[in-house]
N, C-alpha and C positions, 0 to 999 in steps of 0.2 A: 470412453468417458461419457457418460450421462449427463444432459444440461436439465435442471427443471428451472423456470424464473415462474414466483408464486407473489403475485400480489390484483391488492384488490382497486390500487389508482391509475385510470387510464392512461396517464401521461409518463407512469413509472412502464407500463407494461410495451408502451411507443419504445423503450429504450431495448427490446430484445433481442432485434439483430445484433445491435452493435455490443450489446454485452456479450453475445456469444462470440462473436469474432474476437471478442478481448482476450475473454477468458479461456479461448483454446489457443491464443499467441501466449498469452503470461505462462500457462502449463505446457506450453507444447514437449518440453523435454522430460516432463515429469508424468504426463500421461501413461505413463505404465502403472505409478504408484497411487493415482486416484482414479477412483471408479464411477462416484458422482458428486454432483454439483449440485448445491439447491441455492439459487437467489430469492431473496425475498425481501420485497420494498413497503416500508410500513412508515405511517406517519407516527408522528410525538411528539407530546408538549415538552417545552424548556422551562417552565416553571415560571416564567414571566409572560405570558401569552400568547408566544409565538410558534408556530408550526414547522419542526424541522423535522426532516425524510432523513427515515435508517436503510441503510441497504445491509442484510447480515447473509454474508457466505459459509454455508456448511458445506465443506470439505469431506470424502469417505475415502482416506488412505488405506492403502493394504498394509494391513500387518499393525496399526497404531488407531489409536482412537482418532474419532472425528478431529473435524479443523475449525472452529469456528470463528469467526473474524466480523466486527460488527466495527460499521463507521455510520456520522450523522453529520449532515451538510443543510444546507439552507434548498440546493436544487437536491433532484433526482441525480443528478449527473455526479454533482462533489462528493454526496455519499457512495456512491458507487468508484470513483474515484479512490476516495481516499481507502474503501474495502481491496480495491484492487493493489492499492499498495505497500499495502499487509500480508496480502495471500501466499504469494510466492515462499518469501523469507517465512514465513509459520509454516508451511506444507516441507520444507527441504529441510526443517528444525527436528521435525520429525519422523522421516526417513532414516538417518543415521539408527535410529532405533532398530530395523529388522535386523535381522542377523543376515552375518554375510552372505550364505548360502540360496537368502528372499533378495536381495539384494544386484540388481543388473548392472550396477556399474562396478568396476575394479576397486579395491580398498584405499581409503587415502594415504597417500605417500606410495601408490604401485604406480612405476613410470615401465612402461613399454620398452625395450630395447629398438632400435630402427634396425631391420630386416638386414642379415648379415653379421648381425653383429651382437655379441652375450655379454 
């Protein structure tokens, strides 16, 4: 899985370790079904004067279109926050889509027999 984090505020770009160690624990099981990651941390106005930060995560799943997930908080941190806890539940929404054959896990409702036994 490919990280890029794309932005142009220094104190958004300070958060890049720790976004990455996030973003490869939130995916870790699902790392086979995305390929890459784009963060990107962008300011906006609210229409009353004030300045709130977007953090929006594009997702590249195999086999389904992109993931794209946008949140907006007062820091860098809650926007990224609140994106990160969206991402999971949207990326696993859209896996079921491949067909079984693209598909690394067992079908749902397939249980295992325990070893010995049919």
């Amino acid at each position: 899985m490919h990280i890029q984090f794309r932005s142009s505020a220094p104190a958004a770009a300070r958060m890049r370790r720790q976004g990455l160690a996030r973003l490869r624990e939130a995916l870790r099981h699902l790392e086979w079904g995305v390929t890459r990651v784009i963060v990107r941390f962008e300011y906006v106005g609210d229409g009353v004067g004030r300045v709130n930060k977007r953090c929006r995560l594009e997702l590249a799943v195999n086999g389904a279109d992109t993931v794209a997930v946008n949140a907006e908080g007062r820091s860098w941190q809650d926007s990224f926050d609140a994106a990160m806890a969206q991402v999971r539940r949207r990326v696993v929404m859209r896996l079921p889509q491949l067909a079984p054959a693209e598909h690394p896990l067992p079908a749902a409702g397939f249980i295992a027999s325990p070893p010995g036994r049919a």
